[in-house]
C-alpha positions as a LaTeX table, in Angstrom:
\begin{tabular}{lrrr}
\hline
Residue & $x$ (\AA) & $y$ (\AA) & $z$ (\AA) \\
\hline
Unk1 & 0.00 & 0.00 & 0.00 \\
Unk2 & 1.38 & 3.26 & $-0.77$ \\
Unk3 & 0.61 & 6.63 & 0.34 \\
Unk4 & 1.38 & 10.08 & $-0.46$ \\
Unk5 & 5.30 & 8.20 & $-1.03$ \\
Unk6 & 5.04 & 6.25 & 1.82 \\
Unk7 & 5.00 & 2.27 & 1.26 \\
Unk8 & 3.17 & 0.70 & 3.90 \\
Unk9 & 3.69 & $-3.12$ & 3.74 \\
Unk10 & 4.63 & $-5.14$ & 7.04 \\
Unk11 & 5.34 & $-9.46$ & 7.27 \\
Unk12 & 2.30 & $-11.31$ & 8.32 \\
Unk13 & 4.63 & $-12.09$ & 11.84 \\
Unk14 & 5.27 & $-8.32$ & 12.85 \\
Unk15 & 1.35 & $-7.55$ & 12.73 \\
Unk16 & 0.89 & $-11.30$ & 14.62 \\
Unk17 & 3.49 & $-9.86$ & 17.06 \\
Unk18 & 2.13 & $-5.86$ & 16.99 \\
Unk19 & $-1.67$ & $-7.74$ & 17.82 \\
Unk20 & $-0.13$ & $-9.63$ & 20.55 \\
Unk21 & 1.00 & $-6.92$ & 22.51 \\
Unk22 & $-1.15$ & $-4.59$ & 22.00 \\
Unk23 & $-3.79$ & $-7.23$ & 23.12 \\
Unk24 & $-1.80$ & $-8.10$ & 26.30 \\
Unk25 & $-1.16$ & $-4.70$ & 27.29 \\
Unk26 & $-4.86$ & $-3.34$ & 26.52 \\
Unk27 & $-6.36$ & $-6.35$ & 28.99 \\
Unk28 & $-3.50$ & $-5.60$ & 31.82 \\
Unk29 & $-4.73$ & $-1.98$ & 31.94 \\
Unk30 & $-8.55$ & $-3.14$ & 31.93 \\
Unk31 & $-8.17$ & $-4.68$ & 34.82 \\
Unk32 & $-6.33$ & $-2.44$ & 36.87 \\
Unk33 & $-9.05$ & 0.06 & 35.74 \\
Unk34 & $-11.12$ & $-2.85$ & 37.29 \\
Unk35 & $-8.95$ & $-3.52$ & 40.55 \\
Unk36 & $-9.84$ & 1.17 & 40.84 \\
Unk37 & $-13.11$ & 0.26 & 40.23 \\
Unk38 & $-13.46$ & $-2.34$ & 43.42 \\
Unk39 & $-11.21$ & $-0.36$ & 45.77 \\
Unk40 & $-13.62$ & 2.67 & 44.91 \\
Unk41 & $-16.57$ & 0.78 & 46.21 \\
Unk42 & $-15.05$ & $-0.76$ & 49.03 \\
Unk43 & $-13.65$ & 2.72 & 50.13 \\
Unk44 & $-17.38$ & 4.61 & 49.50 \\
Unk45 & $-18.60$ & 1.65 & 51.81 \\
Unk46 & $-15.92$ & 2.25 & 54.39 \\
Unk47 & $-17.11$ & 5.66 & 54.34 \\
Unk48 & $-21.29$ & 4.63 & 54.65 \\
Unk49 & $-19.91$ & 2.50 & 57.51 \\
Unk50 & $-18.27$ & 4.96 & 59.85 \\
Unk51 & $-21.53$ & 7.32 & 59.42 \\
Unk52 & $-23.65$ & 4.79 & 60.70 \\
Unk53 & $-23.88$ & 3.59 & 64.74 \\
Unk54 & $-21.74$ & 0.97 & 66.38 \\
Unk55 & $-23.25$ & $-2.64$ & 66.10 \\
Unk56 & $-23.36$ & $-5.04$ & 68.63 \\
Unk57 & $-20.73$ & $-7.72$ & 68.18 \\
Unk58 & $-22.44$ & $-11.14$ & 68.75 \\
Unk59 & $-21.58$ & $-13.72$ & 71.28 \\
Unk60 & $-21.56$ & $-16.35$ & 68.60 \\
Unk61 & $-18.98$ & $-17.10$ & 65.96 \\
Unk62 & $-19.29$ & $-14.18$ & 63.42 \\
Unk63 & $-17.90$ & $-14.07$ & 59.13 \\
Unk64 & $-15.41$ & $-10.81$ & 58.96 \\
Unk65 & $-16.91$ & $-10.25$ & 55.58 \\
Unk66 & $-20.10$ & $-9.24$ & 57.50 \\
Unk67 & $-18.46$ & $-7.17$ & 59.82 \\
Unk68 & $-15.50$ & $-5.99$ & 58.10 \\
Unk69 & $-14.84$ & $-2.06$ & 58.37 \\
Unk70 & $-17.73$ & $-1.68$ & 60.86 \\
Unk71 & $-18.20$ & 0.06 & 64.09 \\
Unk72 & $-18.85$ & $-2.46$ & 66.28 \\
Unk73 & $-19.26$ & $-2.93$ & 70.23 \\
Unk74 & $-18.53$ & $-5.96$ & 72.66 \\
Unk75 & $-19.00$ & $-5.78$ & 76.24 \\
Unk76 & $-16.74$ & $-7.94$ & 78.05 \\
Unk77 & $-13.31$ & $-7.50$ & 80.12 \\
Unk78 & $-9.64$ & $-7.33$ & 78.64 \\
Unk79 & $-7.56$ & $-10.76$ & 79.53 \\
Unk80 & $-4.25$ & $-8.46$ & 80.13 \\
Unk81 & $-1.97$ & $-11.15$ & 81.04 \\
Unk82 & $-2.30$ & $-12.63$ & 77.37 \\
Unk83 & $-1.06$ & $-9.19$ & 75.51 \\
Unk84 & 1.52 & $-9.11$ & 73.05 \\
Unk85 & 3.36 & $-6.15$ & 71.46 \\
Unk86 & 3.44 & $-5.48$ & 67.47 \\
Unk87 & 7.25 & $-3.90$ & 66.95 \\
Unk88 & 8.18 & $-1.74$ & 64.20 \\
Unk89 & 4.39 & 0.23 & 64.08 \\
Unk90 & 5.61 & 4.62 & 63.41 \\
Unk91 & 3.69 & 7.43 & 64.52 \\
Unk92 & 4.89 & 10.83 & 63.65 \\
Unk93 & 8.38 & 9.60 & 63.05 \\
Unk94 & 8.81 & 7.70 & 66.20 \\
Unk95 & 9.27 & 3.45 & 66.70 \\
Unk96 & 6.48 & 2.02 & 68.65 \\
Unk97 & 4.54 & $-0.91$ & 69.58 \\
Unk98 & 0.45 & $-1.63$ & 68.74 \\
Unk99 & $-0.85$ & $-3.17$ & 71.90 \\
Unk100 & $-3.00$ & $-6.21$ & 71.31 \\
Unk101 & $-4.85$ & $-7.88$ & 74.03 \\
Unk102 & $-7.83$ & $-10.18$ & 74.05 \\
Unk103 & $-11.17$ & $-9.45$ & 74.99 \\
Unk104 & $-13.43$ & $-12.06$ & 76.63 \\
Unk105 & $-17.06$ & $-11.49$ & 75.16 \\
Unk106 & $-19.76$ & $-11.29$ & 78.20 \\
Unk107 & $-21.65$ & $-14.14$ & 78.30 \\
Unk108 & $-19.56$ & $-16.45$ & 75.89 \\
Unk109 & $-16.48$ & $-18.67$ & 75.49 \\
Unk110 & $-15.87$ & $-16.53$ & 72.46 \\
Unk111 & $-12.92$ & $-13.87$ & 72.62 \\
Unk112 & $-12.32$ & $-10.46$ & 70.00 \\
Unk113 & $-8.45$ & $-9.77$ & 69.28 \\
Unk114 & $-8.39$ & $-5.47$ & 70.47 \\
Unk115 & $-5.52$ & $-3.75$ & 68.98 \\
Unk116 & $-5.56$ & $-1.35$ & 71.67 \\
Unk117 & $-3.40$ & 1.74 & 70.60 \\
Unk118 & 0.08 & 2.64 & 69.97 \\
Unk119 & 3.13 & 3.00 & 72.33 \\
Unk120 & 6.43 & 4.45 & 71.99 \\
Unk121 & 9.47 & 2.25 & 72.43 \\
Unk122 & 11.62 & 3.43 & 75.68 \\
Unk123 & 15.27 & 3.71 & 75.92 \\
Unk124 & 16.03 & $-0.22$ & 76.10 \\
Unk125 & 14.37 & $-2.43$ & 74.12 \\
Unk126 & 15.06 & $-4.81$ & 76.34 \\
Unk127 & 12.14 & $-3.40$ & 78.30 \\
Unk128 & 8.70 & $-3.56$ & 77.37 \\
Unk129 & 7.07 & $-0.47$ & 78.18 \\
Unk130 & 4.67 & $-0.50$ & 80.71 \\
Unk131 & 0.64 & $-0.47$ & 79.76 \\
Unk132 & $-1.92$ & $-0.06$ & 82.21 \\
Unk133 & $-4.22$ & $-2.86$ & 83.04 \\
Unk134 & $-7.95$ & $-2.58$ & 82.55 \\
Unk135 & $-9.76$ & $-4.28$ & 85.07 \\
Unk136 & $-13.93$ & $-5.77$ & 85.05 \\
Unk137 & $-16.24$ & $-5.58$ & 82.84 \\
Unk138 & $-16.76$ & $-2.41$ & 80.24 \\
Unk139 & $-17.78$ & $-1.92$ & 76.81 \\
Unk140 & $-15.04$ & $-1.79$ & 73.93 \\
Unk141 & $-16.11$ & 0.11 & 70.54 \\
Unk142 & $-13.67$ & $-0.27$ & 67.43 \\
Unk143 & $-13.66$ & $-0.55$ & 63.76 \\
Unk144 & $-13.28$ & $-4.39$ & 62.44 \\
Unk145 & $-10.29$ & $-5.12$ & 59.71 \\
Unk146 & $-9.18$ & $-7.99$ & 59.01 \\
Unk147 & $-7.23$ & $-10.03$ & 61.47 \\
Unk148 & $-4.13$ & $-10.47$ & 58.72 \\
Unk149 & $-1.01$ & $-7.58$ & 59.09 \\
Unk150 & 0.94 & $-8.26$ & 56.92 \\
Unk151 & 4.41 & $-7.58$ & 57.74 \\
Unk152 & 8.09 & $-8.18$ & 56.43 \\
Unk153 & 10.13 & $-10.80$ & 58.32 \\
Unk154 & 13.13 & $-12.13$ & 57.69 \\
Unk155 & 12.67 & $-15.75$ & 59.04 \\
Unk156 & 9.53 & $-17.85$ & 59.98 \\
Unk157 & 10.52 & $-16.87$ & 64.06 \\
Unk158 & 8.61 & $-13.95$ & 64.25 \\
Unk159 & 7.71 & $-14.42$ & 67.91 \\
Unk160 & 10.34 & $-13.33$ & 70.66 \\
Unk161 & 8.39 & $-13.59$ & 73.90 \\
Unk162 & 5.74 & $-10.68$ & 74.03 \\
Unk163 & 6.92 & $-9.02$ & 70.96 \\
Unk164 & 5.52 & $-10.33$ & 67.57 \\
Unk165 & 6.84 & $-8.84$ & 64.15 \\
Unk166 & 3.78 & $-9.58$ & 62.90 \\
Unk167 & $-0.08$ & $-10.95$ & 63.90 \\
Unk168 & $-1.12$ & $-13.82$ & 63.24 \\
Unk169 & $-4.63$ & $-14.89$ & 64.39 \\
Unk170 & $-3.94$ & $-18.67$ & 64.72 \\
Unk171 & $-0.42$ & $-18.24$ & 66.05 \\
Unk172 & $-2.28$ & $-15.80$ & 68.45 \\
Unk173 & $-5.42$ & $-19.02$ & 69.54 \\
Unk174 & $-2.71$ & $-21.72$ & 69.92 \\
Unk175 & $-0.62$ & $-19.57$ & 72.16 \\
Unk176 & $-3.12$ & $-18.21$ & 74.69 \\
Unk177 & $-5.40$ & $-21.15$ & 74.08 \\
Unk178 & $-8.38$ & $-19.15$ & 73.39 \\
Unk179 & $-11.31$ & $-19.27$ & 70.59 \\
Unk180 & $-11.37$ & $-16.18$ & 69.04 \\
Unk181 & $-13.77$ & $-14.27$ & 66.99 \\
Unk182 & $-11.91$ & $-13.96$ & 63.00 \\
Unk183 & $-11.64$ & $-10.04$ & 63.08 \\
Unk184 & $-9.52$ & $-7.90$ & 64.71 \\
Unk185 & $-11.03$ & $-4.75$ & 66.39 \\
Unk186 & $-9.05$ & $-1.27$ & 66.43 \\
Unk187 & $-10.09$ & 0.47 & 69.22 \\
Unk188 & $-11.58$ & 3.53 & 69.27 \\
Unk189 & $-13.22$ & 4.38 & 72.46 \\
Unk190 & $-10.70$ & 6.28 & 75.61 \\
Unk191 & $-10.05$ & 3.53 & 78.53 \\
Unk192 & $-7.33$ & 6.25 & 80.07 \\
Unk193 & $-4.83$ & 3.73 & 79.59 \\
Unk194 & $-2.47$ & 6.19 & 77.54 \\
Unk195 & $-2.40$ & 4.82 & 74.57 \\
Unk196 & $-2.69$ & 6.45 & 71.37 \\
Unk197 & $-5.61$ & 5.83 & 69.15 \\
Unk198 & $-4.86$ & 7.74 & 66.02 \\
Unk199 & $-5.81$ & 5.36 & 63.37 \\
Unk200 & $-4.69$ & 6.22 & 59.61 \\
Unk201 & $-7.75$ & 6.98 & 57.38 \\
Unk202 & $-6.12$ & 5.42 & 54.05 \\
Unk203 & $-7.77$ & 6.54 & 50.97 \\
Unk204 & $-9.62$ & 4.34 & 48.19 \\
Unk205 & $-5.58$ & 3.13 & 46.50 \\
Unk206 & $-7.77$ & 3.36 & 43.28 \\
Unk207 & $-5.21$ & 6.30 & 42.14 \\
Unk208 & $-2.57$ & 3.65 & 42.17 \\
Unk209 & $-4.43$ & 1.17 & 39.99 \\
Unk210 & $-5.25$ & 4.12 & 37.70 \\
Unk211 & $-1.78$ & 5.12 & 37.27 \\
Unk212 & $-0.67$ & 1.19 & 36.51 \\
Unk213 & $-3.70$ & 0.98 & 33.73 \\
Unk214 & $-2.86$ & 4.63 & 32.41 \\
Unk215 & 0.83 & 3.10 & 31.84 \\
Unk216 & $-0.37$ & $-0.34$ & 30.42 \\
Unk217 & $-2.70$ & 1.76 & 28.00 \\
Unk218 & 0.46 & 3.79 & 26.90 \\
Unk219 & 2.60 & 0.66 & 26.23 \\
Unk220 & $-0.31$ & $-0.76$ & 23.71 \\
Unk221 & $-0.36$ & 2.72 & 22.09 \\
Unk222 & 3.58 & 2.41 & 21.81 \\
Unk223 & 3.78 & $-1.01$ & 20.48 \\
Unk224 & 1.10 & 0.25 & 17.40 \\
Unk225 & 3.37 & 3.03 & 16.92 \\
Unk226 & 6.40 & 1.25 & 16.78 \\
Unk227 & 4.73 & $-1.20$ & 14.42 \\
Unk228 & 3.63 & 1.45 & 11.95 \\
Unk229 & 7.15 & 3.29 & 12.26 \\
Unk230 & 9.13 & 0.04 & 11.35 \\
Unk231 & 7.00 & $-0.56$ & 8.70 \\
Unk232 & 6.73 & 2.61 & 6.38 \\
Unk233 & 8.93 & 3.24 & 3.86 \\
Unk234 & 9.46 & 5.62 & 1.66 \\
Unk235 & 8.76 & 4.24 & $-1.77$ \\
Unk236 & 11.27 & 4.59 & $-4.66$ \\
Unk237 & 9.91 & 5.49 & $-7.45$ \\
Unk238 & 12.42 & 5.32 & $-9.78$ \\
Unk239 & 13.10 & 1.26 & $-9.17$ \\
Unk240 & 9.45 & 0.78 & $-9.40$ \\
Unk241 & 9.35 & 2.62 & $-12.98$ \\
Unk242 & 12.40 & 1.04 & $-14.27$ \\
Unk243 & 10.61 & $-2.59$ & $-12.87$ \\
Unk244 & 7.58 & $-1.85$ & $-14.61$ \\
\hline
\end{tabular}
């Protein structure tokens, strides 16, 4: 095909390959626009969540899917001899601990993981700093996530005593030998126990998936490009007079 001087004639393989990747490249960025899409809705229903009331958390064994990202409330008492310490957790610059202790649910055998707060790490590591005990029976109100924190570690022995690199729900059942509720709660309400309770409000991450599609987009735009470039030619039309 030639046009305006321009011959325009690629091998069967280059448009084969030039399909290909443009094909590839055009589904990777659909769904990322896809994986925006879900983190969208999950974030507008984080958002309907914390404008509506606490829940009651049940004394039976709950689904986190039906209670993640809720306000929820458990009345109970704290087990405080069964807390462990989360290491490497920031706030404003400074290395801390999250405080997790379990709650025993009134009225149950159940108990509700509480990440209780943050706590700033003292002079020696070597000491734990101290955290008030919370004694009888009160009422806890917190958000539910899900009971996975993912962390890095650089061996399977992520437990040293009271301090854990990371939680781990079962870890946590077979060491105090409790049943525990499959959520983990991060408290909101003040038990004057000097914590802090500043929890990040993350946004929807959407803008992230956007930017990965944007780029995948631009890639199957470049390979078309790339294809066409490679295969125009400038015809010469002297050979093809003398041929013909």
């Amino acid at each position: 095909m030639n046009i305006l001087g321009y011959r325009f004639k690629p091998k069967i393989w280059t448009i084969v390959l030039m399909m290909f990747f443009v094909a590839v490249f055009s589904s990777l960025g659909r769904w990322q626009m896809s994986r925006a899409d879900e983190k969208n809705i999950k974030h507008e229903q984080m958002q309907l969540y914390a404008k509506q009331p606490p829940i009651n958390l049940p004394p039976v064994l709950i689904k986190l899917e039906d209670f993640k990202y809720r306000d929820i409330e458990v009345h109970g008492e704290f087990l405080n001899n069964k807390t462990i310490f989360l290491d490497n957790k920031t706030y404003q610059g400074r290395a801390g601990y999250h405080v997790i202790t379990p709650f025993r649910i009134a009225n149950s055998s159940l108990t509700v993981p509480v990440n209780r707060g943050w706590v700033e790490v003292g002079l020696n590591r070597a000491i734990l700093p101290e955290i008030k005990a919370i004694d009888g029976e009160m009422t806890v109100t917190g958000t539910v996530i899900s009971p996975e924190i993912r962390a890095l570690t650089l061996s399977d022995e992520f437990v040293n005593g009271q301090v854990w690199d990371k939680f781990d729900l079962q870890r946590y059942m077979v060491e105090t030998e409790l049943a525990m509720q499959p959520i983990l709660v991060l408290q909101k309400n003040n038990t004057h126990d000097g914590l802090l309770r500043d929890w990040d409000k993350p946004d929807s991450g959407a803008s992230k998936n956007i930017g990965y599609a944007i780029q995948w987009f631009s890639l199957a735009i470049a390979s078309l490009i790339v294809f066409i470039v490679l295969n125009v030619k400038r015809s010469n039309r002297k050979s093809e007079i003398e041929s013909s």
